[in-house]
Z-matrix of the N, CA and C atoms (Angstrom, degrees):
N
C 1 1.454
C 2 1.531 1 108.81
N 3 1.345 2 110.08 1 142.31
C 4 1.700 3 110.43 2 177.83
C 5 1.564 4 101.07 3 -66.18
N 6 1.175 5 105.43 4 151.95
C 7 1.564 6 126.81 5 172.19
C 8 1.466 7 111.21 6 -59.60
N 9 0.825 8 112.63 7 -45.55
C 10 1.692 9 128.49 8 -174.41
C 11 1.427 10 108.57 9 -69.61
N 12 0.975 11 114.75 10 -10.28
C 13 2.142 12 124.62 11 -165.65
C 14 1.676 13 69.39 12 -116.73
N 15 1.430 14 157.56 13 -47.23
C 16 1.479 15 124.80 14 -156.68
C 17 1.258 16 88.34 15 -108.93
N 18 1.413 17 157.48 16 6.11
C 19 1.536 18 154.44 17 134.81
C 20 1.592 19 107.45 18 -50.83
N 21 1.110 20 122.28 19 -61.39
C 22 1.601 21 129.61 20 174.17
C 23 1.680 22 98.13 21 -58.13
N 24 1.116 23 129.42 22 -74.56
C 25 1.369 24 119.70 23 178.34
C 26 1.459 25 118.07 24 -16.76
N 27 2.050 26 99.46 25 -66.44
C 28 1.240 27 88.41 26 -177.26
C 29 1.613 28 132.72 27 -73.04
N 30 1.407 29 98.03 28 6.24
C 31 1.885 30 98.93 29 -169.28
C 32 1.388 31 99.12 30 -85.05
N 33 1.534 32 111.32 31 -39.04
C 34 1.756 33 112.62 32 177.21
C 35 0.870 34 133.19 33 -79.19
N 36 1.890 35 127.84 34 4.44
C 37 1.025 36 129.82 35 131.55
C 38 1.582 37 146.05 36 -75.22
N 39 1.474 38 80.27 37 -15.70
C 40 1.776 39 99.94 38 164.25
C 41 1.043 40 111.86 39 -70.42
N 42 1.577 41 136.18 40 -47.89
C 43 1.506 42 133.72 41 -163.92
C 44 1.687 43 83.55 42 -76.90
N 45 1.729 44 131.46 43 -54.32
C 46 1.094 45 104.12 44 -158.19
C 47 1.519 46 105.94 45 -42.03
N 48 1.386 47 121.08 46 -79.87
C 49 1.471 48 131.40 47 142.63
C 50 1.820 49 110.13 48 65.99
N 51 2.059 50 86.66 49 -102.50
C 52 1.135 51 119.01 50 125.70
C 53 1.549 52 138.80 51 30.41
N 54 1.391 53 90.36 52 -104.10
C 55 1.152 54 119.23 53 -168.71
C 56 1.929 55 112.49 54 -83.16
N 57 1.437 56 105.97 55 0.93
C 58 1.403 57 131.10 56 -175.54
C 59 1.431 58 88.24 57 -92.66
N 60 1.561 59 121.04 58 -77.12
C 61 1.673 60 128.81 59 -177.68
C 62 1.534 61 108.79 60 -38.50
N 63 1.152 62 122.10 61 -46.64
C 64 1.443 63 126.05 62 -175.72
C 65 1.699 64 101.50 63 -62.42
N 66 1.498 65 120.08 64 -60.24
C 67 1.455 66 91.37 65 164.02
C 68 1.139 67 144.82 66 -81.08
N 69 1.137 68 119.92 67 -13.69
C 70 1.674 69 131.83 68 159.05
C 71 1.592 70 99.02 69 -39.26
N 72 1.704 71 112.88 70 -68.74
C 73 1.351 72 116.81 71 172.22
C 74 1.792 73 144.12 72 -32.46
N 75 1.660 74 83.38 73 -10.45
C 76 1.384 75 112.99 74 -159.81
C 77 1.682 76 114.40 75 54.07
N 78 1.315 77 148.76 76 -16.34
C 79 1.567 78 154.65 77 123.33
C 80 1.277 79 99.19 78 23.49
N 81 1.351 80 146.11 79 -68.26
C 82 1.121 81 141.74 80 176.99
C 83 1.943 82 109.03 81 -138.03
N 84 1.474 83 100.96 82 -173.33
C 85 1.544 84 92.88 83 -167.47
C 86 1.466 85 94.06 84 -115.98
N 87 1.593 86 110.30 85 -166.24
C 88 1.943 87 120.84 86 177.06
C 89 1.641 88 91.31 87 -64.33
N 90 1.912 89 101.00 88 -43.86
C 91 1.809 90 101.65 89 -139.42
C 92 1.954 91 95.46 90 -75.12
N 93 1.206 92 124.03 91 -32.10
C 94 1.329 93 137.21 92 174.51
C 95 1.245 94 100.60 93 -48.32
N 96 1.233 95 103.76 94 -74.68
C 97 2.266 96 107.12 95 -175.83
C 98 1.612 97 94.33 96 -47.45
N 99 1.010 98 130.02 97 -49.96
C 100 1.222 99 129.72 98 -170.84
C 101 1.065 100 140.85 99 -44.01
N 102 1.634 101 101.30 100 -44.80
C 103 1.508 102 141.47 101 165.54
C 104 1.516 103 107.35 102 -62.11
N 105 1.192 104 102.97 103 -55.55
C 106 1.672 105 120.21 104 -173.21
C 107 1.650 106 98.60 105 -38.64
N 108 1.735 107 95.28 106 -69.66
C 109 1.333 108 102.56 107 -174.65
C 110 1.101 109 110.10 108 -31.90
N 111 1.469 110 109.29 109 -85.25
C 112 1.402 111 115.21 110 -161.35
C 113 1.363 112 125.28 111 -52.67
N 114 0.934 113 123.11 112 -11.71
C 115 1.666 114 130.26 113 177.07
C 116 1.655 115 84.57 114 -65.19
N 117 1.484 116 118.02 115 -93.39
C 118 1.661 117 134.57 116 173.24
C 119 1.957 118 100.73 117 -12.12
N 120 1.223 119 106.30 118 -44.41
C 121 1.441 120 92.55 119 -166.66
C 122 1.534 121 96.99 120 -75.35
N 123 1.633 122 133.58 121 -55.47
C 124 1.238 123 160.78 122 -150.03
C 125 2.015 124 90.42 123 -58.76
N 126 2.084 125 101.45 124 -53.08
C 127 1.477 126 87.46 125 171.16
C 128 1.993 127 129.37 126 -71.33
N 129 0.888 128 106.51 127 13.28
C 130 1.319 129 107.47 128 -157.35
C 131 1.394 130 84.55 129 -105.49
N 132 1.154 131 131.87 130 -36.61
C 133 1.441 132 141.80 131 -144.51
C 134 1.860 133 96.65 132 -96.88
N 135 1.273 134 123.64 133 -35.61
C 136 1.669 135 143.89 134 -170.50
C 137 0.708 136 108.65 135 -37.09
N 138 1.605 137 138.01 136 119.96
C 139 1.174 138 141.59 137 165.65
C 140 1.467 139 126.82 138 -0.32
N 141 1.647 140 87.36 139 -75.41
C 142 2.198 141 97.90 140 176.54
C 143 1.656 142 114.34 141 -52.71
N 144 1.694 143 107.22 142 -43.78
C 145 1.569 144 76.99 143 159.31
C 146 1.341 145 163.59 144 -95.68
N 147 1.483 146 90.95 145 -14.85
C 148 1.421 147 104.82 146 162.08
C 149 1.173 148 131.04 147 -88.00
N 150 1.425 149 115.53 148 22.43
C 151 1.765 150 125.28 149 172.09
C 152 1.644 151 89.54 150 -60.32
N 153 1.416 152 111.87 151 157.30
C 154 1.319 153 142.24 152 -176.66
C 155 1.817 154 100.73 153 20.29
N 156 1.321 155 121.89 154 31.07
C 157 1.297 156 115.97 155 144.25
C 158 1.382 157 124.58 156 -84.76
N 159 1.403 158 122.60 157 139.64
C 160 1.342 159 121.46 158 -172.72
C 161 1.625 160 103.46 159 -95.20
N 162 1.271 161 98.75 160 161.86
C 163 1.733 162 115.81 161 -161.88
C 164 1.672 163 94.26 162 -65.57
N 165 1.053 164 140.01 163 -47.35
C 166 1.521 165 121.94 164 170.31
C 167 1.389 166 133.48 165 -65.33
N 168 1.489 167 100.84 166 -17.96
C 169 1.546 168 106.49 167 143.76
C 170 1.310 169 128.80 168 -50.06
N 171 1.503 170 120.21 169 -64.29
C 172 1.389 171 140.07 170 -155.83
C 173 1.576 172 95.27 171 -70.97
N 174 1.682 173 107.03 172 -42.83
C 175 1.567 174 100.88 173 177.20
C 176 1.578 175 121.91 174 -53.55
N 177 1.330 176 104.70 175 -48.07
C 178 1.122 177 116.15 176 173.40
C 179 1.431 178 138.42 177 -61.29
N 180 1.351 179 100.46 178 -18.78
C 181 1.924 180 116.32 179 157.67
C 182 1.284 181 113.60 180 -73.56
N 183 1.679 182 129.73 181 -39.28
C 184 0.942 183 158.59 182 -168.90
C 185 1.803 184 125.66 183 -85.09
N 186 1.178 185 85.39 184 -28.02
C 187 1.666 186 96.07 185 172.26
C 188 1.569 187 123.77 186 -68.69
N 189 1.610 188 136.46 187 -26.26
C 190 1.064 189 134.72 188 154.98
C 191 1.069 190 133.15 189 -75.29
N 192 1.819 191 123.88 190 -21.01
C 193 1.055 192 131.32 191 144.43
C 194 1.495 193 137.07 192 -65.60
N 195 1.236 194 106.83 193 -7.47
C 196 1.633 195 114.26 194 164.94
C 197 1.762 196 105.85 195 -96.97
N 198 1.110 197 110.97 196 -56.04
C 199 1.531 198 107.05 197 147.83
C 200 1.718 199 132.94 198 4.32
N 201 1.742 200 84.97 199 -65.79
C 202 1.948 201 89.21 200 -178.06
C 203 1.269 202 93.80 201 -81.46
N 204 1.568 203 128.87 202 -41.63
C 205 1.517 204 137.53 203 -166.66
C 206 2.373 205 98.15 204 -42.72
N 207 1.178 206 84.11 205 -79.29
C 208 1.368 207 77.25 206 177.19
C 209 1.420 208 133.01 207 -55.51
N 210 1.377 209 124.93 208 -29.02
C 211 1.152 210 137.18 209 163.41
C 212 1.506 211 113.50 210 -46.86
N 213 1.474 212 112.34 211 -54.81
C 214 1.803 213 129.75 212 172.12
C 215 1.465 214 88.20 213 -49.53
N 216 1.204 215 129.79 214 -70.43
C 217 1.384 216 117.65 215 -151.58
C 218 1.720 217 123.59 216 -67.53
N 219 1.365 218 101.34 217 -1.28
C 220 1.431 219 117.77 218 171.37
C 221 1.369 220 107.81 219 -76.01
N 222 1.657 221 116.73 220 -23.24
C 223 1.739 222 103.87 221 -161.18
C 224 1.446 223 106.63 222 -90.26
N 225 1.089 224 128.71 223 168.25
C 226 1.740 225 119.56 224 3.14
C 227 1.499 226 103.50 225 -118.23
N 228 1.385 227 109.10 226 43.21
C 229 1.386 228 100.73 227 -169.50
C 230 1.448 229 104.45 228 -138.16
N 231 1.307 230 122.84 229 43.80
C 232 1.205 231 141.18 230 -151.92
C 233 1.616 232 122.52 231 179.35
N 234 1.204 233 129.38 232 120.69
C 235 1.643 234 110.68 233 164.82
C 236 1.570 235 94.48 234 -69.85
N 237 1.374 236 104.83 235 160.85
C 238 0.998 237 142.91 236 136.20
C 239 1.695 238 127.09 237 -13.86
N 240 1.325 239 118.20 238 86.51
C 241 1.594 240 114.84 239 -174.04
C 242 1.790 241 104.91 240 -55.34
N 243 1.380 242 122.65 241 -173.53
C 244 1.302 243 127.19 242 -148.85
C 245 1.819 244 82.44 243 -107.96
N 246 0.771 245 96.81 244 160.71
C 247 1.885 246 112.23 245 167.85
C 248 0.817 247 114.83 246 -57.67
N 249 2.089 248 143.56 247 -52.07
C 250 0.770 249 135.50 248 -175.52
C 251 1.746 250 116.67 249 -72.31
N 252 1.800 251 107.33 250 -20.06
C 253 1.565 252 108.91 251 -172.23
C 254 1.895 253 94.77 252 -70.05
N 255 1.520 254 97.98 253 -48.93
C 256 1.848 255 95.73 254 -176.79
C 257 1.129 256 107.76 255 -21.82
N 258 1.960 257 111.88 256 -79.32
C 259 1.131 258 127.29 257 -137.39
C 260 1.784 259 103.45 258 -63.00
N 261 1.601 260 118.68 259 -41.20
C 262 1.140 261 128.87 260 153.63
C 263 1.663 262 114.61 261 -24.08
N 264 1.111 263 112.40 262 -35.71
C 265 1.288 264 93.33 263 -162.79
C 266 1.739 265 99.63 264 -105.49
N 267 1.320 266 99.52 265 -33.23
C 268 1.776 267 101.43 266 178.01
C 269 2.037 268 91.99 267 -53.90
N 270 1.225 269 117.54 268 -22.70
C 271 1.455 270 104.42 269 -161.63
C 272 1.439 271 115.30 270 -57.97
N 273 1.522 272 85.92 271 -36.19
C 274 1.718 273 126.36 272 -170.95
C 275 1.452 274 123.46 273 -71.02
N 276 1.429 275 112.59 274 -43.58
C 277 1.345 276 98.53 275 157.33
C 278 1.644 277 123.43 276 -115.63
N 279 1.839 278 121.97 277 32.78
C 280 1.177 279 102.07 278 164.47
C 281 1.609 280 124.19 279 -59.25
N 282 1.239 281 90.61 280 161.32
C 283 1.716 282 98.31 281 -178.49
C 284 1.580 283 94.73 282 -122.64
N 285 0.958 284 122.45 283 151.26
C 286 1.865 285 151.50 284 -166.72
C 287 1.809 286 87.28 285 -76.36
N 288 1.608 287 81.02 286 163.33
C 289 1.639 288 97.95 287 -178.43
C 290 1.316 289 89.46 288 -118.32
N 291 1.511 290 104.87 289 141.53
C 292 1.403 291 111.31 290 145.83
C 293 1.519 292 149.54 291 -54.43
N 294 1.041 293 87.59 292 76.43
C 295 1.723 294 87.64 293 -161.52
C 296 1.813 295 111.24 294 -150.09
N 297 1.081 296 100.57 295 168.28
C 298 2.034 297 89.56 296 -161.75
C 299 1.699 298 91.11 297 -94.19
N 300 1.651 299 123.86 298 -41.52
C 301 1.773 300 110.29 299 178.71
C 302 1.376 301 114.51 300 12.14
């Protein structure tokens, strides 16, 4: 595996991490991180930029931000599943882009 794919691993489990203490902390909530995300995912996804990006692109911008998404939805009553169970599961319910590629 490239180094850089288990450097990113480990940074997006840190923010999940993170982003667990912050609500434990009460600092912010699930639905806030949540929001956050999805705004971040919603721009990534925008027309202007993903014109003539192909869908394994877009996944691939998109894959650490679904990442924390599911991770958030584990808290606070739960650790944190492992990186490889996430990504397993983002595998599981992506849904297709509209697009002819």
């Amino acid at each position: 595996m490239n180094v850089a794919n288990l450097q990113l691993e480990g940074l997006i489990m840190a923010i999940a991490a993170i982003n667990h203490v912050l609500v434990r902390k009460g600092v912010l909530t699930v639905e806030e991180i949540d929001i956050a995300l999805r705004k971040a995912e919603a721009s990534e996804t925008a027309e202007d930029r993903s014109e003539g990006m192909s869908s394994s692109n877009r996944d691939a911008i998109n894959f650490p931000i679904r990442v924390l998404e599911l991770a958030n939805q584990c808290q606070p009553e739960a650790d944190t599943p492992s990186f490889s169970k996430l990504a397993r599961m983002i595998g599981q319910m992506k849904e297709p882009y509209n697009d002819q590629r």
